[in-house]
C-alpha positions as CSV (number, residue, x, y, z in Angstrom):
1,X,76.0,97.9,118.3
2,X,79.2,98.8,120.1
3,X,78.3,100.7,123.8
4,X,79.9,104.3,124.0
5,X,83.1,105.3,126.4
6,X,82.7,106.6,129.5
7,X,84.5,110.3,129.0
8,X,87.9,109.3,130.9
9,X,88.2,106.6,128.4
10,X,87.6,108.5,125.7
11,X,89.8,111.3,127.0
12,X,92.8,108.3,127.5
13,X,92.2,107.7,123.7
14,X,92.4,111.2,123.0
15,X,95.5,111.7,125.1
16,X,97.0,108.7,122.8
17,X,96.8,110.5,119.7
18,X,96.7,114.2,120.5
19,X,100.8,114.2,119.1
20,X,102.0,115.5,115.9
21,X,104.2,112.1,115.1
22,X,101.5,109.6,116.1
23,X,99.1,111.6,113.7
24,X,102.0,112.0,110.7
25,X,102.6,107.7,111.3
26,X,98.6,107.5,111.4
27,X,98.7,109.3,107.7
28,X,101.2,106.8,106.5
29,X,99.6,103.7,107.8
30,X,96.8,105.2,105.7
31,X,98.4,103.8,102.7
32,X,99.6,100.4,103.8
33,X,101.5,98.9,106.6
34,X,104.1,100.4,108.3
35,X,107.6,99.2,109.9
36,X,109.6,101.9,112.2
37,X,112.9,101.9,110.9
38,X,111.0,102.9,107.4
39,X,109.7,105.8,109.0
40,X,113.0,106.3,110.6
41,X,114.5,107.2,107.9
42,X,112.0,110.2,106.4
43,X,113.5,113.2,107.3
44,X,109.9,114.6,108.4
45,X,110.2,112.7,111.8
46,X,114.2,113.5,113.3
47,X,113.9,111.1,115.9
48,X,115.3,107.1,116.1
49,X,113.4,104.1,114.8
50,X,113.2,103.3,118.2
51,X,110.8,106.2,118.8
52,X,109.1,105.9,116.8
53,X,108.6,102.4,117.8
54,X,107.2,103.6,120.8
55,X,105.0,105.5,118.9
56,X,103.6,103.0,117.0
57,X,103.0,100.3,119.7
58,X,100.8,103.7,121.8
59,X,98.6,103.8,118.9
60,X,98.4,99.9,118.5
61,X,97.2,99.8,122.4
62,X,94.7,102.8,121.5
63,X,93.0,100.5,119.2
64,X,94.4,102.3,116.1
65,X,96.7,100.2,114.4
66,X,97.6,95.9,114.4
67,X,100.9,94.9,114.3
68,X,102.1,91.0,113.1
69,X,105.7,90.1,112.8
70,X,107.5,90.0,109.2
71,X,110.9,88.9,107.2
72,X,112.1,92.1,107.4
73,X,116.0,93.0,105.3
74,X,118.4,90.1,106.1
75,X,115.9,87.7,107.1
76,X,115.4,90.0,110.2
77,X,112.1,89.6,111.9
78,X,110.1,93.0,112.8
79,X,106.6,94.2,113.2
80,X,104.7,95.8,111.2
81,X,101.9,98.3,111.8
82,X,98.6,98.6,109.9
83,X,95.1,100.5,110.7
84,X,93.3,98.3,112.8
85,X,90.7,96.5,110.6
86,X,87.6,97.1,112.7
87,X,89.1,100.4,114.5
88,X,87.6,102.9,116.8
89,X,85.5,105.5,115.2
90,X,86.0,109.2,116.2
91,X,83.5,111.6,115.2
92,X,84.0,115.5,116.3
93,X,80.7,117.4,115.4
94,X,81.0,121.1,115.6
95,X,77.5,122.7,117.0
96,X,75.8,126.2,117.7
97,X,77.6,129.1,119.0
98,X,80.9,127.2,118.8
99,X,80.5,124.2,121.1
100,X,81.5,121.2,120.3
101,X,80.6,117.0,120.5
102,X,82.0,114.3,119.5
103,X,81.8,110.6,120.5
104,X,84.2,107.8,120.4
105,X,83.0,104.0,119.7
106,X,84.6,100.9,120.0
107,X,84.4,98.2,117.0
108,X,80.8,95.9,117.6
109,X,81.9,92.8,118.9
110,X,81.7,89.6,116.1
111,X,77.7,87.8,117.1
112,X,78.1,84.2,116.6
């Protein structure tokens, strides 16, 4: 079993993805990988692929996404990003008279 955050580390990881791009990129990656200049060009996101670049590679450091290299248009190389296949789980539990918990885990490391 994976051992919990401490409460700065889980507030770090919160800090990553508390931004309304990084969640909108986190809803694409949803449905396969993604590249930046792709996302560059929906008009939802009015910033440069660069950007959102930076973007991406935040989330990849939160644990969120992977990224590998690819043949990108004209032989080009450039990373992809997809969820990160044994990510960090989030859960936010809403409790009596408004409070609120939630707890952050990372992915259980492979036993041999």
């Amino acid at each position: 079993m994976a051992e919990e955050m401490s409460f700065a580390e889980q507030a770090a990881v919160l800090d990553k993805i508390a931004d309304e791009k990084r969640l909108r990129i986190l809803e694409y990656a949803v449905d396969g990988p993604v590249a930046a200049p792709d996302l560059a060009e929906k008009d939802e996101f009015a910033i440069s692929g660069e950007s959102i670049l930076y973007h991406l590679n935040i989330l990849e450091s939160a644990g969120f996404l992977e990224s590998k290299s690819v043949q990108g248009p004209y032989k080009r190389p450039r990373k992809e990003f997809e969820l990160a296949g044994n990510g960090r789980t989030l859960t936010l539990e809403i409790v009596k008279d408004g409070d609120y918990e939630f707890s952050l885990r990372e992915p259980a490391l492979p036993q041999d």
